[in-house]
Steps between C-alpha positions, in 0.01 A plus 500: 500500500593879434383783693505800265478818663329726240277791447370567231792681253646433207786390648270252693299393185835382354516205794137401495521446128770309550338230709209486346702390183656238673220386756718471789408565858439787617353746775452877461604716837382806408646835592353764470690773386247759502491446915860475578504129564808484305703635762419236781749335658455138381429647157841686499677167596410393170547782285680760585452775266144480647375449157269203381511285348695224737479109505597250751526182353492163730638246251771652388664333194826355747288424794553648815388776635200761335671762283414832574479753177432894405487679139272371202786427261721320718160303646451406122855419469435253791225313403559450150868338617298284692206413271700479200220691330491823349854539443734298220684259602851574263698801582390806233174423548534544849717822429225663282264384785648693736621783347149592402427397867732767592372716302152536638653519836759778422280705260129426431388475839708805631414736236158384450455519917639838479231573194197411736626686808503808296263497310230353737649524851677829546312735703548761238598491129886550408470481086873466501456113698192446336648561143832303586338180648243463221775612215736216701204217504447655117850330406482203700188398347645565199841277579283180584306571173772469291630212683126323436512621149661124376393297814191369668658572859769742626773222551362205264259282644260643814703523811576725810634763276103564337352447870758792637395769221138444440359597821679841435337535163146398644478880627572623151207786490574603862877583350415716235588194194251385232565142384403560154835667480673189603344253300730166588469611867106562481544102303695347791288651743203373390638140498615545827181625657325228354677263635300286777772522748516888493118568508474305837789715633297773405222377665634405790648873572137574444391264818805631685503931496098568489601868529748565252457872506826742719382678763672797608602300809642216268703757307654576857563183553648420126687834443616637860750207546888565666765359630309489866197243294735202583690591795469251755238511703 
């Protein structure tokens, strides 16, 4: 079994896709973000960066004892080592794997998580953010086009590399980007969200954060963080 601390991100849409493509065991902890539970003690044992998403896995691929882990990429990393899914098995196409892997982690999600804070969650408009992030998430959209332009998936066949970006295009209206412009991205997206094992992730965030909507007390909680959010306590 694998407790997967998650809330209902991106970042933590990446890991429940994951296991629903592979059917194994799981259990969602949730944290939720919104009320500061990801700065509580056990929680920070886990991860931290006191950021979901965060596995503990019981059966660890050598036995012994659980393996603790923190940060989406390195939690896909992890599981597709141990599955044997979702990542090649010879060495470039476990290169090309990764570095696409890397580059979700490094660029999409940063730029495009810097794109919704200013353009949605600011308390007042700065144009010069606004127009930076969305020009920014403008050319990455356009660099995994081109890379879909030959190929059916961003690192040949379906694997943690596709999981990792497409929950960061899934908010593609809220970041100022029109698929139409992007037509082998708007192509892979739509195979992706049709995919059985990403609509019940989908769903199941649905069952999970019945109030989706950020309070002005969430945004507190989410954008008032310092050094003293995970000094001992």
């Amino acid at each position: 079994m694998i407790d997967l601390y998650y809330w209902t991100t991106p970042n933590g849409h990446k890991i429940t896709m994951f296991l629903e493509e592979t059917g194994l065991p799981y259990r969602i902890v949730p944290v939720n973000i919104a009320a500061g539970a990801q700065f509580e003690a056990a929680f920070l044992e886990i991860a931290p960066n006191n950021r979901i998403p965060a596995i503990v896995d019981d059966e660890p691929a050598e036995a012994g004892a659980p393996v603790a882990m923190f940060e989406s990429g390195a939690i896909l990393l992890y599981l597709a080592e141990k599955t044997g899914q979702f990542i090649p098995a010879d060495l470039r196409g476990r290169l090309e794997v990764r570095q696409w892997l890397f580059w979700q982690m490094a660029g999409l999600g940063p730029m495009a998580g810097q794109n919704h804070h200013f353009k949605i969650y600011a308390p007042e408009p700065i144009p010069y953010a606004i127009d930076r992030y969305v020009k920014e998430t403008n050319r990455l959209y356009g660099v995994l086009n081109r890379r879909l332009a030959d190929r059916a998936f961003v690192a040949g066949d379906y694997s943690i590399a596709d999981m990792a970006c497409y929950p960061w295009i899934v908010p593609h209206e809220r970041q100022g980007q029109n698929l139409d412009d992007f037509p082998h991205l708007r192509r892979w997206f739509g195979e992706i969200a049709a995919r059985p094992a990403t609509i019940r992730a989908y769903e199941l965030a649905k069952s999970i954060n019945t109030q989706p909507a950020t309070t002005d007390a969430a945004k507190k909680v989410l954008f008032g963080q310092t050094a003293a959010s995970v000094a001992p306590r």
